[in-house]
N, C-alpha and C positions, 0 to 999 in steps of 0.2 A: 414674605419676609416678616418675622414677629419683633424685629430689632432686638433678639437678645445677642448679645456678644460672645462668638465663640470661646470657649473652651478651649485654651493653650493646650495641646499636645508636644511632652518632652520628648526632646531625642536622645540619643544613649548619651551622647558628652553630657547636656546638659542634666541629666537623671546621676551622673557619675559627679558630678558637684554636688548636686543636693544630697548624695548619699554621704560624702565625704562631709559636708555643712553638717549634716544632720548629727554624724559624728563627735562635730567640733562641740556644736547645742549643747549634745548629752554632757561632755565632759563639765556643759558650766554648770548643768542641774548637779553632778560630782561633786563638784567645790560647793555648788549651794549648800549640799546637805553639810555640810563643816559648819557654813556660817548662821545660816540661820538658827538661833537659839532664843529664849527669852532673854529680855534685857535690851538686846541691839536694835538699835532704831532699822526704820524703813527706810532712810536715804540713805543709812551706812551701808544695807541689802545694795542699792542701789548704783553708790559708786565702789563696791565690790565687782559687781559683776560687768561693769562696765569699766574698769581696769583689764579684766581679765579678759574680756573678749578682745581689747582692744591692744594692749600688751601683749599674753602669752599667745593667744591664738589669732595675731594679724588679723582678726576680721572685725565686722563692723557693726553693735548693736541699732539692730535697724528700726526698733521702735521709736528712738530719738529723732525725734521731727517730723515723724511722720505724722500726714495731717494738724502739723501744730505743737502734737504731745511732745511738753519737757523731758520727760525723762528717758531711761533705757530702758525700763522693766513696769510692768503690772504688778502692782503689789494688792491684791485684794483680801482683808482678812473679814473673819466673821458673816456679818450682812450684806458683805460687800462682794455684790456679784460678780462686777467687771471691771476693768479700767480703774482701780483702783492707782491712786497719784502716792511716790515716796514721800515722807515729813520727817523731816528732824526733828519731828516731836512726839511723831507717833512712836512707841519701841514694842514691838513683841512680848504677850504676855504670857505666864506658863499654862494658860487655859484656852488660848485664841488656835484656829484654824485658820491658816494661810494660804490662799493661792500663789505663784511668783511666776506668770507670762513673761516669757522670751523673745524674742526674734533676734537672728544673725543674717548675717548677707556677710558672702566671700565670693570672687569673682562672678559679681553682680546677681548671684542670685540667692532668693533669701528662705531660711527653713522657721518655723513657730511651733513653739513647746508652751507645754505651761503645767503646772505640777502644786497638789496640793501639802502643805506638810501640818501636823496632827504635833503641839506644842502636849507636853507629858500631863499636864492634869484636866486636859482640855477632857469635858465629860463623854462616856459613853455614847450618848447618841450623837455628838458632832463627829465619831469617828465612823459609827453604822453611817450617817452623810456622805462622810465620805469617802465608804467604802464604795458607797450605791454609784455616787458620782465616776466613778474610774471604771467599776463594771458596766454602767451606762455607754460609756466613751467603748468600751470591748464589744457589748452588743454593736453596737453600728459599726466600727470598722469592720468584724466578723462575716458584715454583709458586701463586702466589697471587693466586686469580682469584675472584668469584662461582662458588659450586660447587663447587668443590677441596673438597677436606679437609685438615685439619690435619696427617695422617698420609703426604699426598702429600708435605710439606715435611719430617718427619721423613724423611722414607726417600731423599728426595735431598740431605739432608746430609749421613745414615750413607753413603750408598753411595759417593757423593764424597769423604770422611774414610779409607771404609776404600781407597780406590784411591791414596790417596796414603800407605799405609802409617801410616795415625794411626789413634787412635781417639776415641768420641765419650761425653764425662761426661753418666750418663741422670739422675741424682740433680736438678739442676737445669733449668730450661726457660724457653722464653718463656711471657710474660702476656699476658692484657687491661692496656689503661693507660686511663684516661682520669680522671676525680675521683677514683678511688683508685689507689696501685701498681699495686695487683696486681689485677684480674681480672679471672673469667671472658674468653677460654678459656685453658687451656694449650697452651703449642705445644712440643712435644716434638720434641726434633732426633735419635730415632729414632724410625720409623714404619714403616706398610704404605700402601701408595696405596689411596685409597679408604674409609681405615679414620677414626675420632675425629671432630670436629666438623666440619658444612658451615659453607664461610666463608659471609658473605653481605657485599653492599652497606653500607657504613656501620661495621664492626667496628673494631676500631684494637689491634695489639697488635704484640708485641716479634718478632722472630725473633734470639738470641742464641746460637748454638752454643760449645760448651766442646770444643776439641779438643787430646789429649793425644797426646803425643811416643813416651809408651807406653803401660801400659794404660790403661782407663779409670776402673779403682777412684780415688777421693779419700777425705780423710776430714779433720771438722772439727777444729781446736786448742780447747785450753783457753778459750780469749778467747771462745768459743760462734759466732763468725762466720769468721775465717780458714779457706778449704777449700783443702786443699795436693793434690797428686797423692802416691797411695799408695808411686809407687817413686820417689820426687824426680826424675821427669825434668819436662820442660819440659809447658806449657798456656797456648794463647793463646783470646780470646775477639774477637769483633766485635758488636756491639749496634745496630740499628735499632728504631724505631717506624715502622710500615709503617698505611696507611689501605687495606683492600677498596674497588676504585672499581667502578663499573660495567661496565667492560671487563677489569680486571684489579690491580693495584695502585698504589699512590703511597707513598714514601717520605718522612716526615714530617720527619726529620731527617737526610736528606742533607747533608753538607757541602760548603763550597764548592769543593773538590778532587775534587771524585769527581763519576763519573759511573754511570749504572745500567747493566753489562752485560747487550749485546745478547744473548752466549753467555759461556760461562764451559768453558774446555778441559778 
C-alpha cells in the first residue's frame, strides 16, 4: 500500500450531472463575457455571477467557503497567477488580462472552469500569453485517453509553454472534481510520458495550466491566497473539466464559442 487515495470512478447518473453542470458553468462564462469590461470593479464581477448561479441557475457557487475563501470567483489579472480575491477597489483596466475561476455544484456535485479575457488595448504580447496559455491547456487535454498517464499531459503542456518561450507554474495543478473540489488525482502540467497515474474510463478532473511571461517562480501575498509571479511579469491561466470516455475524452465544460482542436500548431 503506497497510501495514495484512489481515484473516484463516475458512474453514468453521476457523469449525466456533471455534463448537465458543466452546461450550466458554460452559460455563466455567457454572461461573463457581457459583463466584464473596463471600468467595472472586481467585486461588482463577483456578486454578478454569484446572483446568477444562485437565482437563474438554482445552483450553488462552490468556491464560496471553500477552505475559508470569501468569495464565489477567482479574479486574477495581470501578475496575478491564482487565487486572485474580488475588491471594490480594484476595477478593470483597458490594458489588463483577466483570468475569472468558476466553480458550480448542483445536485452535489461540483464542475471548474476558468477563462482568460484580453481588455482591448491590453499590448500584443499579453495576448500571444494568452493565446499560449489556452493552446497549452489543448496540448494536455489532447492527451487524454483510457491508458495515458497523467504525466503524458504534463509533458505536452511543458514542452509546448517552453517552445513558445514561457514557462510553466509547478506549485499549483489540476484535480479530481466531482462531490468534492479537489480530488484524487493531480494533473500536473509538468511531466514525463508514461510516468504518474493511469487515466481510466469514468475519471473527471481539471487540466488548468499556469503559464508565465517569465520565470516560473510565484509566491503567495499576505491575504494567504493571492499567488503573484515572482518577477511581476504577466500569467494567464485556462481551466477545463474534462470526463475519460472510452475512446478518449469529453470536455464537460466546453463553452458555447469553442470548439475542441483537431491539432493545436
Amino acid at each position: 500500500m503506497n497510501g495514495r487515495a484512489p481515484t473516484p470512478i463516475k458512474t453514468p447518473y453521476e457523469i449525466d450531472i456533471m455534463r448537465r453542470n458543466g452546461r450550466l458553468l458554460a452559460t455563466v462564462f455567457t454572461m461573463l463575457d457581457t459583463w466584464i469590461t473596463p471600468g467595472v470593479s472586481t467585486l461588482w464581477l463577483n456578486q454578478q455571477v454569484d446572483e446568477y448561479i444562485r437565482d437563474t441557475l438554482q445552483a450553488i457557487p462552490a468556491s464560496l467557503g471553500a477552505y475559508g475563501y470569501p468569495f464565489s470567483i477567482n479574479v486574477s489579472p495581470n501578475h496575478v497567477a491564482c487565487h486572485g480575491m474580488p475588491c471594490e477597489h480594484t476595477h478593470i483596466t483597458d490594458t489588463d488580462i483577466v483570468n475569472i475561476d468558476i466553480t458550480l455544484k448542483k445536485d452535489d456535485f461540483i464542475v471548474d472552469s476558468s477563462k482568460m479575457y484580453v481588455m482591448p488595448q491590453a499590448p500584443r504580447s499579453s495576448q500571444t500569453l494568452v493565446d499560449t496559455a489556452y493552446h497549452a491547456m489543448w496540448q494536455g487535454i489532447q492527451q487524454i485517453a483510457p491508458g495515458a498517464h497523467s504525466g503524458d499531459l504534463g509533458y505536452a503542456i511543458h514542452q509546448y509553454a517552453m517552445q513558445q518561450g514561457c514557462s510553466v507554474v509547478r506549485e499549483f495543478c489540476g484535480h479530481g472534481v466531482g462531490k468534492q473540489l479537489h480530488e484524487p488525482p493531480q494533473i500536473l502540467s509538468v511531466g514525463l510520458p508514461k510516468h504518474g497515474v493511469v487515466l481510466q474510463e469514468g475519471m473527471v478532473f481539471t487540466v488548468e495550466p499556469i503559464i508565465n511571461q517569465g520565470n516560473a517562480q510565484v509566491r503567495t501575498l499576505e491575504d494567504g491566497w493571492t499567488v503573484v509571479t515572482q518577477d511581476h511579469q504577466l500569467s494567464a491561466q485556462f481551466e477545463h473539466t474534462v470526463l475519460v470516455t472510452d475512446t478518449g475524452f469529453e470536455v464537460l465544460t466546453l463553452r458555447d464559442n469553442e470548439t475542441v482542436p483537431t491539432f493545436v500548431s
